[in-house]
Every structure is written in structure tokens, then in C-alpha cells.
C-alpha positions as CSV (number, residue, x, y, z in Angstrom):
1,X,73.0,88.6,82.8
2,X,70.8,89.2,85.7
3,X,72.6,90.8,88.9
4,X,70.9,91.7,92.6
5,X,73.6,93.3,94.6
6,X,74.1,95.9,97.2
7,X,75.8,99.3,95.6
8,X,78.3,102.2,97.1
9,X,75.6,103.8,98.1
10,X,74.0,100.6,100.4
11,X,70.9,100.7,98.0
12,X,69.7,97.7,96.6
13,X,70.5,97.2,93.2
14,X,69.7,95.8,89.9
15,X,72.0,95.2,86.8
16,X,70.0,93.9,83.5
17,X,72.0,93.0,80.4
18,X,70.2,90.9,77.9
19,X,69.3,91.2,74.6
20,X,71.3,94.4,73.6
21,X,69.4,96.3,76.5
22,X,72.4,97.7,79.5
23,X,70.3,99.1,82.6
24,X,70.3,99.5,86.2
25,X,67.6,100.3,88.8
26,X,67.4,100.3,92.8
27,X,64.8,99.3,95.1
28,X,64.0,102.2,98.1
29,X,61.8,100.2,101.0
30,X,59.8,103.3,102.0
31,X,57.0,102.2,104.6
32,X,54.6,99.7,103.4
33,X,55.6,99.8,99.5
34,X,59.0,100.9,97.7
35,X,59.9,102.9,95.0
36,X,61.8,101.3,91.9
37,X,64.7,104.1,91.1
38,X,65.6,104.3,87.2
39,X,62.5,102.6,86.1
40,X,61.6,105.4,84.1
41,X,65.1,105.3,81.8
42,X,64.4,105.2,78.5
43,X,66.3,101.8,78.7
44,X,64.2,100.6,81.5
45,X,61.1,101.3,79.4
46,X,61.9,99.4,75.8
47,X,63.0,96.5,77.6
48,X,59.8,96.4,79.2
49,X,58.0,97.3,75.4
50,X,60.0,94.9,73.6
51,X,61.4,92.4,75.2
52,X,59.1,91.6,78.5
53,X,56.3,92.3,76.8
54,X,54.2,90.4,79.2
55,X,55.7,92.1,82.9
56,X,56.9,88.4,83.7
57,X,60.5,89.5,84.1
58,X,60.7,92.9,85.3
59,X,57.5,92.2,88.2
60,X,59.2,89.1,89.4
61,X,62.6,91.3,89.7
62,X,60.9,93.8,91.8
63,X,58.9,91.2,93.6
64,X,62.6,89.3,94.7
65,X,63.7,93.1,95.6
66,X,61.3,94.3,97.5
67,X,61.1,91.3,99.4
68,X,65.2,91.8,100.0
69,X,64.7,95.4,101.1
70,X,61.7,93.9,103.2
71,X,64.1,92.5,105.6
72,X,65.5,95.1,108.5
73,X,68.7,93.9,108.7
74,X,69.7,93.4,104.6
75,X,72.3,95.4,104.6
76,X,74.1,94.2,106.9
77,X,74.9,90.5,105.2
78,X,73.3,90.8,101.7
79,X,76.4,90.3,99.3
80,X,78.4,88.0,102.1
81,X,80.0,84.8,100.5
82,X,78.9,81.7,103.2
């Protein structure tokens, strides 16, 4: 399972469980780049050794997050059932 949501603390948010591996991280927008919060957790890390061994999975994560937080108003209606 794969989850994008906004958390309690309005950050943008990433839940990964697959393959045995249980780990979250948040996308901060800060000017023209953003910082990937919990990407250093030692979780974070051998998923990225051992199971996305190529980047494909975790970049295009990021990628679909920052282009979220990339958006002014996000917040406001990310999560909002249409």
C-alpha cells in the first residue's frame, strides 16, 4: 500500500507499506525545491537498497509530491472526496 494524504500537522504525507518495509515521510515546499522529511530512516534507506534498487519508485513518489505541495492552495482541498 501506497498512501499520499494530508497529516494533523497539514504536511503532506507519505505512508509506504510493501514488502515487509512500514515507513512514512513528508514533503516541505521550501522556495524553489522541497525537502523530503524521514528520508533518512533507517527504513526509508533499505527500501531504497533493497527493494527500489533502481530510484523508480521512491523519485516518482517525490516527483507526484512535490508537484502536490507545488500548488498554493493544496491544503485547502487535497484529501476532499468529489
Amino acid at each position: 500500500m501506497i498512501k499520499i494524504y494530508k497529516n494533523e500537522n497539514d504536511e503532506l504525507e507519505c505512508h509506504v507499506n510493501y514488502a515487509g518495509y512500514d515507513f512514512k515521510f513528508q514533503c516541505i515546499k521550501n522556495g524553489s525545491g522541497a525537502t523530503f522529511k524521514g528520508s533518512n530512516s533507517t527504513e526509508y534507506l533499505e527500501f531504497e537498497s533493497y527493494i527500489d534498487d533502481d530510484g523508480e519508485i521512491l523519485d516518482n513518489l517525490q516527483d507526484v509530491m512535490y508537484h502536490i505541495a507545488s500548488v498554493c492552495n493544496w491544503r485547502e482541498s487535497f484529501g476532499e472526496e468529489r
